[in-house]
Biopython code that builds the backbone (N, CA, C, O; Angstrom):
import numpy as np
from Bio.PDB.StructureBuilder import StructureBuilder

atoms = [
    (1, "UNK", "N", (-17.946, 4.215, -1.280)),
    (1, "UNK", "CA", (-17.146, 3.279, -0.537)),
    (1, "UNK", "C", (-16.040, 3.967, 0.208)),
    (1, "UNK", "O", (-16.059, 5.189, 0.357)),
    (2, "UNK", "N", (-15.130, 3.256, 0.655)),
    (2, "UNK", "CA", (-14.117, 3.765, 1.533)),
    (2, "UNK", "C", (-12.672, 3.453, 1.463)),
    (2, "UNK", "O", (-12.675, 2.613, 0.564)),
    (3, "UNK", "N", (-11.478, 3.583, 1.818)),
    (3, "UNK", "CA", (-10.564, 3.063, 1.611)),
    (3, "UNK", "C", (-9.409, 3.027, 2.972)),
    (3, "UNK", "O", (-8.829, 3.957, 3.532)),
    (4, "UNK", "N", (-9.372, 1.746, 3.183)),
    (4, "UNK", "CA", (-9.290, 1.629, 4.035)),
    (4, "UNK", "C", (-7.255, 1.423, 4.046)),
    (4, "UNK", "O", (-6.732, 0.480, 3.453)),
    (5, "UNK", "N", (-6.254, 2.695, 4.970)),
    (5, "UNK", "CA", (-5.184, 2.362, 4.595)),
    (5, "UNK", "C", (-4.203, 3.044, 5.486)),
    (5, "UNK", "O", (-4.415, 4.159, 5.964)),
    (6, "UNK", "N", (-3.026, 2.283, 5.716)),
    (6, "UNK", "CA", (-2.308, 2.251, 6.553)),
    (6, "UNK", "C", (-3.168, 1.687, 8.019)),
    (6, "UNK", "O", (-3.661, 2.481, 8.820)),
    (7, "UNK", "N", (-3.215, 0.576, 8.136)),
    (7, "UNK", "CA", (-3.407, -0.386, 8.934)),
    (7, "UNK", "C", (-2.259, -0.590, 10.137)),
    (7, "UNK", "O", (-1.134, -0.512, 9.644)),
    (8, "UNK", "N", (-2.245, -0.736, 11.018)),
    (8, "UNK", "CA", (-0.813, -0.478, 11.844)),
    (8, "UNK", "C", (-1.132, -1.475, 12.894)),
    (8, "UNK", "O", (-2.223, -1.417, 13.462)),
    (9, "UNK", "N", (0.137, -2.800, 13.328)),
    (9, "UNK", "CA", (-0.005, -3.237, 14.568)),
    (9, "UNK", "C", (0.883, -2.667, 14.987)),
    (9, "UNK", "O", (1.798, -2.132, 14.361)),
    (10, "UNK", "N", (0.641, -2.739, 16.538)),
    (10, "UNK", "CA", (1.279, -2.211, 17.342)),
    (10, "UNK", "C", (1.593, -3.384, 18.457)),
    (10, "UNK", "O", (0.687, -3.632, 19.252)),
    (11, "UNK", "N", (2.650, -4.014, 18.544)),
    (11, "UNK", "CA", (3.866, -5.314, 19.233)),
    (11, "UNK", "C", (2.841, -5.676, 20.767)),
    (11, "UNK", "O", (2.244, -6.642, 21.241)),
    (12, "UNK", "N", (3.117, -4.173, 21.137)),
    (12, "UNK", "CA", (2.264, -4.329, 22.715)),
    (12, "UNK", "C", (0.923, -4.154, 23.173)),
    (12, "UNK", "O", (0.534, -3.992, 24.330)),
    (13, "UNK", "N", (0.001, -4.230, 21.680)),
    (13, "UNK", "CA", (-1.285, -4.207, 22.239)),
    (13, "UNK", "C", (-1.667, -5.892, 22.163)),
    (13, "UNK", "O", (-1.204, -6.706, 21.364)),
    (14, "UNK", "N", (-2.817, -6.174, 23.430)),
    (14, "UNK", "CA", (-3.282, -7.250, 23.365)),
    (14, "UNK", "C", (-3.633, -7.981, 21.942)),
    (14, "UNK", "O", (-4.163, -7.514, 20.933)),
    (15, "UNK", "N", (-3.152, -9.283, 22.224)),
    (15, "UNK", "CA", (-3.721, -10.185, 20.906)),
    (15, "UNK", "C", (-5.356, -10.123, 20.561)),
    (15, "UNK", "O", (-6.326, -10.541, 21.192)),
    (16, "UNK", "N", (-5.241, -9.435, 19.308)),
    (16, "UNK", "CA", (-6.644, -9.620, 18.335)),
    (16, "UNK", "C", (-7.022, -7.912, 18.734)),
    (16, "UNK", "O", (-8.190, -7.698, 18.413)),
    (17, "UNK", "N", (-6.454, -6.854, 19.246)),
    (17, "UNK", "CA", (-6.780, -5.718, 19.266)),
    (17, "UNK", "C", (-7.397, -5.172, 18.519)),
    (17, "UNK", "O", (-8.591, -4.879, 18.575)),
    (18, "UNK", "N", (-6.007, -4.804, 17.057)),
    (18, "UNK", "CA", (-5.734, -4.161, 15.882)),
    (18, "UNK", "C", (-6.751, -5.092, 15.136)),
    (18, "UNK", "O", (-7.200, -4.497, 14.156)),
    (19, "UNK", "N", (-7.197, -6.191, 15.257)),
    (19, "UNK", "CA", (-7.998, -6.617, 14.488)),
    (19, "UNK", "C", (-9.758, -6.776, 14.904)),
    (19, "UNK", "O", (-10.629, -6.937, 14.050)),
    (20, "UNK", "N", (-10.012, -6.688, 16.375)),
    (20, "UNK", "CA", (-11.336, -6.125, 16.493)),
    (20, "UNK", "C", (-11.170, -4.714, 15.640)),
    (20, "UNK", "O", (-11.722, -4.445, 14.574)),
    (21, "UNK", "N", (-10.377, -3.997, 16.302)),
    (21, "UNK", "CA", (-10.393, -2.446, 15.518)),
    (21, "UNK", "C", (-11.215, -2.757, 14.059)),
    (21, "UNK", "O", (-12.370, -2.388, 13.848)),
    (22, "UNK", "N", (-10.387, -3.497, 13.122)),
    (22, "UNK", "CA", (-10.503, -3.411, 11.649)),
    (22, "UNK", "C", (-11.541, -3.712, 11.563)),
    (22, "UNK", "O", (-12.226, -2.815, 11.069)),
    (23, "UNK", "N", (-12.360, -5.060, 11.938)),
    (23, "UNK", "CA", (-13.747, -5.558, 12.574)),
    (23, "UNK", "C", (-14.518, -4.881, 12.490)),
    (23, "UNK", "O", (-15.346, -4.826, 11.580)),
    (24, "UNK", "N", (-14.387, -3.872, 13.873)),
    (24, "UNK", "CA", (-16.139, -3.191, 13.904)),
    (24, "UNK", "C", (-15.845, -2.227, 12.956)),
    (24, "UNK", "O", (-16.772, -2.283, 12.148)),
    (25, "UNK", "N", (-14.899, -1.200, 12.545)),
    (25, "UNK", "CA", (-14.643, -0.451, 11.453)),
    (25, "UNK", "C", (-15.842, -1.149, 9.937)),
    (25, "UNK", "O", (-16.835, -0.588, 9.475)),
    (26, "UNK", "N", (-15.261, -2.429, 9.542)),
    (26, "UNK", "CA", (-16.033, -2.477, 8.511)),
    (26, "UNK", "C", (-17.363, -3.052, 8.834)),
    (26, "UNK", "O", (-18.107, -3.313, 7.889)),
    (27, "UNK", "N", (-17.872, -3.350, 10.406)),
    (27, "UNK", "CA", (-19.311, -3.258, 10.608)),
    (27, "UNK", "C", (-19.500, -2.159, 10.494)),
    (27, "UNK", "O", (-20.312, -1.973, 9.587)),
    (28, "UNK", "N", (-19.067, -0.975, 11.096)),
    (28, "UNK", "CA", (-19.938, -0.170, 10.862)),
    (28, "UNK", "C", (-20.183, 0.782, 9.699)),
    (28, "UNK", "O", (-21.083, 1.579, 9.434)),
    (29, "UNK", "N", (-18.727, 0.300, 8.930)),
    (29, "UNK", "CA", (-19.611, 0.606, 7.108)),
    (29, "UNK", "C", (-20.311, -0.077, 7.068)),
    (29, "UNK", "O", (-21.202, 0.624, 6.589)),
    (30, "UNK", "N", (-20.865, -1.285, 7.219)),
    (30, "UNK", "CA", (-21.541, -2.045, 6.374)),
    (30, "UNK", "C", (-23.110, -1.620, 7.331)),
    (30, "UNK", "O", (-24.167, -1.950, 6.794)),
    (31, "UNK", "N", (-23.147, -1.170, 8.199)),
    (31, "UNK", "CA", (-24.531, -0.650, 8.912)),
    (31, "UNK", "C", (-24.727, 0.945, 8.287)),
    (31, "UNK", "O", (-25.864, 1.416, 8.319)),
    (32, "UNK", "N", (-23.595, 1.771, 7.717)),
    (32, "UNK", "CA", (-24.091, 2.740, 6.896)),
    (32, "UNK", "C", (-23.796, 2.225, 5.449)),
    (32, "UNK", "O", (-22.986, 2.854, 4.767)),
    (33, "UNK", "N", (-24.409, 1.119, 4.948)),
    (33, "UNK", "CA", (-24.448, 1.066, 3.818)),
    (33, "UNK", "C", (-23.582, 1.476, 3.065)),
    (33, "UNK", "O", (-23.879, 2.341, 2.241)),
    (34, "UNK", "N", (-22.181, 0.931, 3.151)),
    (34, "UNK", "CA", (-21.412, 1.086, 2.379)),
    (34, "UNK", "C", (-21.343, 0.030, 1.238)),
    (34, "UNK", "O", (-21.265, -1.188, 1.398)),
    (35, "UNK", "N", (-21.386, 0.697, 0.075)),
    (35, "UNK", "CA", (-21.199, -0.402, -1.384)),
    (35, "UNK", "C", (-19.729, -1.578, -1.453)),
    (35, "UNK", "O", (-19.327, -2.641, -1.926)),
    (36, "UNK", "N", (-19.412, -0.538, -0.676)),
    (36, "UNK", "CA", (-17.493, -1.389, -0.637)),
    (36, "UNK", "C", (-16.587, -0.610, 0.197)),
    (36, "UNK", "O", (-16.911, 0.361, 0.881)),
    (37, "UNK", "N", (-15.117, -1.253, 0.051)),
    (37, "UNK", "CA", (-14.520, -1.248, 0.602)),
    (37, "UNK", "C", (-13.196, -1.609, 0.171)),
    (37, "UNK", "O", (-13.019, -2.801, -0.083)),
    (38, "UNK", "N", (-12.100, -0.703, 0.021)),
    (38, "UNK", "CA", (-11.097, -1.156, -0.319)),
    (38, "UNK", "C", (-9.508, -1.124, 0.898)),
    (38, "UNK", "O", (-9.322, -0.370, 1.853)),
    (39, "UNK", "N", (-8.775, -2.027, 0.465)),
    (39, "UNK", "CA", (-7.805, -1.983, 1.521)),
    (39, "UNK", "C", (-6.252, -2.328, 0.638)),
    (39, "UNK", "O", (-6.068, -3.327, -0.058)),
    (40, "UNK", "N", (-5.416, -1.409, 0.844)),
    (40, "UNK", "CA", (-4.223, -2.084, 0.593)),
    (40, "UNK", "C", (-3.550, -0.739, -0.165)),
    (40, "UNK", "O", (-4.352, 0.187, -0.036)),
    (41, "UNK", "N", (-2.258, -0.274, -0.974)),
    (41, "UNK", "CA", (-1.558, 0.146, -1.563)),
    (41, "UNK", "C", (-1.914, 1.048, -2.802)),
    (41, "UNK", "O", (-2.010, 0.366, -3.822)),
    (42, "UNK", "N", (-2.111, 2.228, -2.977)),
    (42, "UNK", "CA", (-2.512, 3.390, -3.738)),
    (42, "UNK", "C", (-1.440, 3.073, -5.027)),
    (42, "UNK", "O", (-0.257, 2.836, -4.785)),
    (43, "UNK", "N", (-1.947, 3.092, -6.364)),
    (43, "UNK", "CA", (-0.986, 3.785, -7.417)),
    (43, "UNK", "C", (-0.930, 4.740, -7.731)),
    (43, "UNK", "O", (-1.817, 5.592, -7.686)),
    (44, "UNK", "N", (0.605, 4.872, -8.302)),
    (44, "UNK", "CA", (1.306, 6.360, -8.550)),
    (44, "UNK", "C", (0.857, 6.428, -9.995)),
    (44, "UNK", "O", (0.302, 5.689, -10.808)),
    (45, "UNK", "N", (1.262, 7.433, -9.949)),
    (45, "UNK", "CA", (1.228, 8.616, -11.564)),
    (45, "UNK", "C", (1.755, 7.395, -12.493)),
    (45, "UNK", "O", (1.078, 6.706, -13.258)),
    (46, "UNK", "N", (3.100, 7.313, -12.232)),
    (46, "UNK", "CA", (4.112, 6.828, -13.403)),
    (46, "UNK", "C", (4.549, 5.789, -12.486)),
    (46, "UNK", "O", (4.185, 5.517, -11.342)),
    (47, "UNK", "N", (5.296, 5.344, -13.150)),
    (47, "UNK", "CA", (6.501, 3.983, -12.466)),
    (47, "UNK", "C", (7.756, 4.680, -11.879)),
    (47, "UNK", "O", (8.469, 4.219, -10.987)),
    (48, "UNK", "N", (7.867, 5.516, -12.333)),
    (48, "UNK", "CA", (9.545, 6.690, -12.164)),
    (48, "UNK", "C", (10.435, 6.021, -12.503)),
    (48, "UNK", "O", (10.355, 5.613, -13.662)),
    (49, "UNK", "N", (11.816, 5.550, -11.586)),
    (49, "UNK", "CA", (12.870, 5.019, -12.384)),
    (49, "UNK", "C", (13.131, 3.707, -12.590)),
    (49, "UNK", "O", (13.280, 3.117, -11.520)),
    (50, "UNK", "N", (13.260, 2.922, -13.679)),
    (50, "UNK", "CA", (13.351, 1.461, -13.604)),
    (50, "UNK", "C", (14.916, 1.230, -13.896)),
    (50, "UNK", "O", (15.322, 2.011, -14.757)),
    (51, "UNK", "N", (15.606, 0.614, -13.545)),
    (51, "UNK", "CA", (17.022, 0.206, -13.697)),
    (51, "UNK", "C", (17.203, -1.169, -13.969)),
    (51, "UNK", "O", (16.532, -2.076, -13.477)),
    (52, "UNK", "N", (18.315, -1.313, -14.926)),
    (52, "UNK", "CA", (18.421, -2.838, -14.931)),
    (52, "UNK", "C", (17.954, -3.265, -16.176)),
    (52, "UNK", "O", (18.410, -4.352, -16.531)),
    (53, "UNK", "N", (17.093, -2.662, -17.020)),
    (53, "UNK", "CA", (16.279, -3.134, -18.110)),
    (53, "UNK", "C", (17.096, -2.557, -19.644)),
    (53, "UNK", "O", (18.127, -1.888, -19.714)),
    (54, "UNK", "N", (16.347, -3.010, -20.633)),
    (54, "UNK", "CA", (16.494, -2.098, -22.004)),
    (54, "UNK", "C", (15.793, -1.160, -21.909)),
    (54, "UNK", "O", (14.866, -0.973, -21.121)),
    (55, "UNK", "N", (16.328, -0.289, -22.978)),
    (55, "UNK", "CA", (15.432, 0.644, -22.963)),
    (55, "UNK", "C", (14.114, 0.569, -23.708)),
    (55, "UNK", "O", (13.393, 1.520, -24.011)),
    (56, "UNK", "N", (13.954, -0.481, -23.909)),
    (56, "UNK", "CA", (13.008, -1.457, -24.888)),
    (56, "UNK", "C", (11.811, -1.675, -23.545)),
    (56, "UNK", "O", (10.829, -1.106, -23.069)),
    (57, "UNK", "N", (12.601, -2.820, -23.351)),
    (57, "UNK", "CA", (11.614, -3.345, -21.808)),
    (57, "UNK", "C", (11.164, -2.437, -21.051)),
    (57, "UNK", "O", (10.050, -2.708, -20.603)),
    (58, "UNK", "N", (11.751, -1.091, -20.607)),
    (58, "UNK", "CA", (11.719, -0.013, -20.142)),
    (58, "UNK", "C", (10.314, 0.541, -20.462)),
    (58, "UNK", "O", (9.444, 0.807, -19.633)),
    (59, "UNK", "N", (10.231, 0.682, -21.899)),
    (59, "UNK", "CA", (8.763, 1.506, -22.731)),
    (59, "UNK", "C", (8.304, 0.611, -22.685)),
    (59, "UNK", "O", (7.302, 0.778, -21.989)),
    (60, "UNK", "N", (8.392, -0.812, -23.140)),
    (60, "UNK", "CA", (7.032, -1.786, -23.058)),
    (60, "UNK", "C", (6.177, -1.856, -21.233)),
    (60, "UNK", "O", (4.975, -1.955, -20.983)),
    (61, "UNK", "N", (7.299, -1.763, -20.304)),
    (61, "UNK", "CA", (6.822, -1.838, -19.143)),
    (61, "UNK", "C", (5.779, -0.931, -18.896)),
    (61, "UNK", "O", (4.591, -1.166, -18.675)),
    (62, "UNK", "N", (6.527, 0.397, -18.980)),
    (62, "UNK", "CA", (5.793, 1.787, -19.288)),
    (62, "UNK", "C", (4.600, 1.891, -19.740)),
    (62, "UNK", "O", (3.777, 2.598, -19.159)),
    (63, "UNK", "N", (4.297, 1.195, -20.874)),
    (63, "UNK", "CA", (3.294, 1.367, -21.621)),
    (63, "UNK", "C", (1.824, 0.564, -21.423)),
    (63, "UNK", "O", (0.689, 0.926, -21.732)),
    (64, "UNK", "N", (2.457, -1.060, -20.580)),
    (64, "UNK", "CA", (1.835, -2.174, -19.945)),
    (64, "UNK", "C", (1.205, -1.349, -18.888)),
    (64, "UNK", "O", (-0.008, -1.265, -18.692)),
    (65, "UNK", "N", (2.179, -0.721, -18.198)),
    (65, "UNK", "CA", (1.258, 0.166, -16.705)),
    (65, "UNK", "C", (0.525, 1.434, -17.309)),
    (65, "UNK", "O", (-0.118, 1.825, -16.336)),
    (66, "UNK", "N", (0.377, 1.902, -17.871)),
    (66, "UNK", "CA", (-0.552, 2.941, -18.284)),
    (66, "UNK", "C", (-1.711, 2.538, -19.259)),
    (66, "UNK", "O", (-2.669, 3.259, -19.539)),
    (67, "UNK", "N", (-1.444, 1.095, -19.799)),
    (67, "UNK", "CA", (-2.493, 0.295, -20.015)),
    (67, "UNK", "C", (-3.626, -0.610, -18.835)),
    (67, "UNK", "O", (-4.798, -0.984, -18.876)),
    (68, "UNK", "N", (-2.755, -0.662, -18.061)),
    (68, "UNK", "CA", (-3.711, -1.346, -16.943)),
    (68, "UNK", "C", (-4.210, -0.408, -15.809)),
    (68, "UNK", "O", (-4.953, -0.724, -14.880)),
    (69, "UNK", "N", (-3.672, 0.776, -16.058)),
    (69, "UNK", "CA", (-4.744, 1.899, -15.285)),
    (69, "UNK", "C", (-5.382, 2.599, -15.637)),
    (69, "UNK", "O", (-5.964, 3.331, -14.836)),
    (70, "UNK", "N", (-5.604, 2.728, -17.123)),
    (70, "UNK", "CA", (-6.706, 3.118, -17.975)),
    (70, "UNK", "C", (-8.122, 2.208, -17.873)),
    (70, "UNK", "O", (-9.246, 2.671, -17.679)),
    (71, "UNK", "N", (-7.609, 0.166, -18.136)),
    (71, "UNK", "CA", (-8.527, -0.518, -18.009)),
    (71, "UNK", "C", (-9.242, -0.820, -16.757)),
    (71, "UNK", "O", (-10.422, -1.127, -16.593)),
    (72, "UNK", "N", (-8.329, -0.676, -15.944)),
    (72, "UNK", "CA", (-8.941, -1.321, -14.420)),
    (72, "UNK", "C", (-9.280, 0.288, -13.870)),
    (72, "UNK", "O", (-9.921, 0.229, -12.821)),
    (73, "UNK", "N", (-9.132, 1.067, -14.115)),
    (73, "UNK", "CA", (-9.412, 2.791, -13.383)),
    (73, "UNK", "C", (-8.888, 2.749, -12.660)),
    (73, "UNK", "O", (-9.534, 2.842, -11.617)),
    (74, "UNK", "N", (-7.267, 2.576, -12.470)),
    (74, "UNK", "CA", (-6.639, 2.937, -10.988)),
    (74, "UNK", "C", (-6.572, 4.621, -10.668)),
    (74, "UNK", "O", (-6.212, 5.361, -9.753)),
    (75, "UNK", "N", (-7.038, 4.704, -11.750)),
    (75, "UNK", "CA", (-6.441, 6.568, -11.173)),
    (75, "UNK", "C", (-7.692, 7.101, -10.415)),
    (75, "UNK", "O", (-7.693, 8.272, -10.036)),
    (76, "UNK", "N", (-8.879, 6.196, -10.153)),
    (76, "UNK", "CA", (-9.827, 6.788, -8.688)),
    (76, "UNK", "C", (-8.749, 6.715, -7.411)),
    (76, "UNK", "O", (-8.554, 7.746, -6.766)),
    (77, "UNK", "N", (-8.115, 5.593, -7.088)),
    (77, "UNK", "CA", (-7.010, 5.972, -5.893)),
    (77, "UNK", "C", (-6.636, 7.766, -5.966)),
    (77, "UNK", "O", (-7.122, 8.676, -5.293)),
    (78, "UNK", "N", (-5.602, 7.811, -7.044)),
    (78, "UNK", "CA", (-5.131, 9.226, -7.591)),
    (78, "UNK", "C", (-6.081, 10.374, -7.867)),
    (78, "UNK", "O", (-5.611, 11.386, -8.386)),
    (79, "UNK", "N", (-7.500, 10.314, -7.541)),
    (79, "UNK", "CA", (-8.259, 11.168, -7.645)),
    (79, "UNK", "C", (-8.402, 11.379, -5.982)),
    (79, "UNK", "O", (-8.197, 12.509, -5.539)),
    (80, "UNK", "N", (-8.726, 10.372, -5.133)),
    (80, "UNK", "CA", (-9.093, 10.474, -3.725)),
    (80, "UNK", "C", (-7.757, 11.307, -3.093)),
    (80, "UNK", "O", (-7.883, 12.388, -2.518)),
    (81, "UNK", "N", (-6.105, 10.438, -3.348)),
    (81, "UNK", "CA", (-5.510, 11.339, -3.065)),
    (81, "UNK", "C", (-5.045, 12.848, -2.950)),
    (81, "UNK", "O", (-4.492, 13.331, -1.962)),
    (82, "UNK", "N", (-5.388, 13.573, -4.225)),
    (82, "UNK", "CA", (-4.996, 14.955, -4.811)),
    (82, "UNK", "C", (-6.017, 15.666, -4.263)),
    (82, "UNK", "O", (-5.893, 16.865, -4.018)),
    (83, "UNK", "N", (-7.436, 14.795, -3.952)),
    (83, "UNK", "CA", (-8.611, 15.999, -3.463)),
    (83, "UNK", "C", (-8.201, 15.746, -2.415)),
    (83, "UNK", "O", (-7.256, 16.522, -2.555)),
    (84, "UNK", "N", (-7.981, 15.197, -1.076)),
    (84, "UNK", "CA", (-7.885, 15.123, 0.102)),
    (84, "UNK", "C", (-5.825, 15.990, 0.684)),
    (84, "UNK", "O", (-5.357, 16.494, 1.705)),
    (85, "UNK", "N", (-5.325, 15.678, -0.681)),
    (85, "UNK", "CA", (-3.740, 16.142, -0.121)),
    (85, "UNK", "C", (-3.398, 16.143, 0.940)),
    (85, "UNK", "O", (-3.423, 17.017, 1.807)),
    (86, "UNK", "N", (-2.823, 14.481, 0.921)),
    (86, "UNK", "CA", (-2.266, 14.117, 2.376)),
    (86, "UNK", "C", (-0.801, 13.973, 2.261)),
    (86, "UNK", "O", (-0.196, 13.648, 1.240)),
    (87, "UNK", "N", (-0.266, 14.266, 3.481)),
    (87, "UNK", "CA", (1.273, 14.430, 3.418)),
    (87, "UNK", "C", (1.850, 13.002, 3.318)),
    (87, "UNK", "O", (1.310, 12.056, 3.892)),
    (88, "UNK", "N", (2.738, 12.905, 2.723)),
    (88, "UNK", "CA", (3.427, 11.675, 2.242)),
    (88, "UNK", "C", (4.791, 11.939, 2.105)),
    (88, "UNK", "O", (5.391, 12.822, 1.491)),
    (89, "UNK", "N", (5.360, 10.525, 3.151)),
    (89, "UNK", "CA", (6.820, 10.954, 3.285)),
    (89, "UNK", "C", (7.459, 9.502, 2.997)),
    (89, "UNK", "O", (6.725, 8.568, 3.320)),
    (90, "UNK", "N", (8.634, 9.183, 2.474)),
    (90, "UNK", "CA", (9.349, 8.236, 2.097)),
    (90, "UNK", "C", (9.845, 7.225, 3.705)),
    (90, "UNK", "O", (10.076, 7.554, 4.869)),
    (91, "UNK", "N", (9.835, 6.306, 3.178)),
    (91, "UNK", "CA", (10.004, 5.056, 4.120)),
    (91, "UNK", "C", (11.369, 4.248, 4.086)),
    (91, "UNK", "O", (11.391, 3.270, 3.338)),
    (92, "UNK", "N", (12.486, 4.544, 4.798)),
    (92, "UNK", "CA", (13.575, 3.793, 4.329)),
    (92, "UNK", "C", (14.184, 2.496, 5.626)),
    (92, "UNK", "O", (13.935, 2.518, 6.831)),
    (93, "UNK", "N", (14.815, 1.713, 5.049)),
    (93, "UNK", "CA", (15.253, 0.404, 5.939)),
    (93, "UNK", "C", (16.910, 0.534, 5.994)),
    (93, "UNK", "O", (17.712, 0.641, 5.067)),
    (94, "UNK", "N", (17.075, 0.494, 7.135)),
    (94, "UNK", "CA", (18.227, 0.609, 7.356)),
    (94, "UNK", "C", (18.808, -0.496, 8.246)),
    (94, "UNK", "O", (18.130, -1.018, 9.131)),
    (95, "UNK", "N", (20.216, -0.877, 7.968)),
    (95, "UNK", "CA", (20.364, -2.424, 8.680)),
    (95, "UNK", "C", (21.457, -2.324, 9.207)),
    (95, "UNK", "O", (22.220, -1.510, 8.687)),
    (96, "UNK", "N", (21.927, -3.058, 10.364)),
    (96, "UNK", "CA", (23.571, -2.352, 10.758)),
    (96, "UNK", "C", (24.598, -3.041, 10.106)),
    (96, "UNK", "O", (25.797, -2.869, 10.325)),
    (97, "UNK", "N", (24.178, -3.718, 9.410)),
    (97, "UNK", "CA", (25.218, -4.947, 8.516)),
    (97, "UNK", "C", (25.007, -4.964, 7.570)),
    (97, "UNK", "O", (23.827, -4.901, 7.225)),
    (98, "UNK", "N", (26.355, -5.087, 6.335)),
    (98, "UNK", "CA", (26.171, -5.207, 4.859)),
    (98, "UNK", "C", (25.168, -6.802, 4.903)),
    (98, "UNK", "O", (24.404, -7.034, 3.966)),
    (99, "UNK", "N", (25.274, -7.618, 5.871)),
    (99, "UNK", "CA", (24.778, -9.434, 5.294)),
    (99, "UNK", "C", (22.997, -8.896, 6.236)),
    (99, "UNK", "O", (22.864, -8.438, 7.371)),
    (100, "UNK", "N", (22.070, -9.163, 5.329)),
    (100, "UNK", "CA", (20.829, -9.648, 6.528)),
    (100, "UNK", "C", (20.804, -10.431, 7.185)),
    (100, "UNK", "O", (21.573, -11.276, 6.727)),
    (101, "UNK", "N", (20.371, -10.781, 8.096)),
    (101, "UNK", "CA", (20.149, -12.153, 8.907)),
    (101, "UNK", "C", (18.914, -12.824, 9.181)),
    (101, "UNK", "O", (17.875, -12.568, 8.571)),
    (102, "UNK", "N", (18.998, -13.554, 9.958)),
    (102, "UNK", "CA", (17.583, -14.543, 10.217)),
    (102, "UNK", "C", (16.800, -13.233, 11.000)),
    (102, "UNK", "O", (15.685, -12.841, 10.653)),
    (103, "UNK", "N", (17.461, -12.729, 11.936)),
    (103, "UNK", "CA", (16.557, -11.767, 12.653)),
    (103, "UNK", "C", (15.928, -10.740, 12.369)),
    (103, "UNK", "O", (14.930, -10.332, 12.962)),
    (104, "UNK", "N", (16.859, -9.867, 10.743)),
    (104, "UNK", "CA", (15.885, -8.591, 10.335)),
    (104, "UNK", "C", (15.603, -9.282, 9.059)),
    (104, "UNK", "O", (15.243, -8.497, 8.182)),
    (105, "UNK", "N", (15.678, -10.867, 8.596)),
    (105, "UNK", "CA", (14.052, -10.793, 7.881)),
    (105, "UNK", "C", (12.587, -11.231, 8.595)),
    (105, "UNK", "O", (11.470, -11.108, 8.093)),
    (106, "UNK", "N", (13.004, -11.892, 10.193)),
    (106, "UNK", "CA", (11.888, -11.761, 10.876)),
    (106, "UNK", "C", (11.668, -10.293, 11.431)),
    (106, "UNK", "O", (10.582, -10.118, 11.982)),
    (107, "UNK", "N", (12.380, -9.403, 11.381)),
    (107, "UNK", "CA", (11.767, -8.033, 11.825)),
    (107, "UNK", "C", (10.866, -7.498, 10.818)),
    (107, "UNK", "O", (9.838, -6.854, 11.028)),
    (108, "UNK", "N", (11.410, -7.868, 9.602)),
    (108, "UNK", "CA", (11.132, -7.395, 7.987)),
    (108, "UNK", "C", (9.310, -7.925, 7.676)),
    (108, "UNK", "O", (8.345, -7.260, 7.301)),
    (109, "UNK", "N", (9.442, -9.349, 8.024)),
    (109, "UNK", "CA", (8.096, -10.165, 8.080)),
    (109, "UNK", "C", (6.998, -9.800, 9.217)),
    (109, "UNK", "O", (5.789, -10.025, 9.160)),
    (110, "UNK", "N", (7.844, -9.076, 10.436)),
    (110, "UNK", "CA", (6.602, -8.811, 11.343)),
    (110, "UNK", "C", (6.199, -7.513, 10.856)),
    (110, "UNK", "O", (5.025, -7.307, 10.547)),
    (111, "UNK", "N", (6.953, -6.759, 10.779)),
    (111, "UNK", "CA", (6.842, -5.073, 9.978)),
    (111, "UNK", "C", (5.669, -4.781, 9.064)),
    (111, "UNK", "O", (4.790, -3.920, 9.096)),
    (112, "UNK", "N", (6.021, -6.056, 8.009)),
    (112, "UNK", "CA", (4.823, -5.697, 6.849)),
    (112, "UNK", "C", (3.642, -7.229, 6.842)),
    (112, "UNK", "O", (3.159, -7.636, 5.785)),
    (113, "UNK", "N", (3.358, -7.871, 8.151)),
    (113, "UNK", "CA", (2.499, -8.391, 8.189)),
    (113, "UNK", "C", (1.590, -7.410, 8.002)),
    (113, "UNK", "O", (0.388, -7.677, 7.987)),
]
sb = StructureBuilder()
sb.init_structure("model")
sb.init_model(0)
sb.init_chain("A")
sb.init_seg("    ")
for serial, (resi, resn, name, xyz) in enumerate(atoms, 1):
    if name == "N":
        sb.init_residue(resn, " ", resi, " ")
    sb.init_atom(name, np.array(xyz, "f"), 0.0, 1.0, " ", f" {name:<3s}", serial, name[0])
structure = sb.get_structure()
């Protein structure tokens, strides 16, 4: 199968572009016989830092996520990544005002449509 990720619109291409794109993309897995297809958000190793919690809730959390990627096999994501080693760089939001507004949570909502 395949994995299909980082999906990107782009504001100024014609309406339904980015989405023929995605379209014939998974026609034409599905004309080379692809079994599947996945789309959306890779898991990490660990959780890294949690704040805010006990240190109780902390290990039970801990322990909940390394239980559900043992059962469900998330660590094929984490196998595709490490053989392919793709560069990965941090994503930050920056706002010109301590208050949000109506306008950067509609920037926020078009961003991660």
């Amino acid at each position: 199968g395949w994995l299909l990720n980082n999906q990107m619109l782009i504001p100024s291409a014609p309406n339904g572009t980015s989405e023929l794109l995605i379209i014939k993309a998974l026609e034409t897995l599905e004309k080379e016989d692809c079994h599947y297809v996945e789309a959306g958000p890779v898991t990490r190793a660990d959780l890294g830092e949690i704040h805010g919690m006990s240190k109780t809730i902390e290990h039970l959390t801990r322990l909940v996520f390394k239980g559900a990627k043992r059962v469900f096999h998330l660590d094929g994501y984490e196998t595709f990544w490490t053989k392919f080693d793709p560069k990965i760089e941090g994503c930050y939001l920056s706002f010109p005002n301590k208050n949000i507004g109506y306008s950067s949570v509609k920037a926020l909502t078009a961003a991660f449509n």
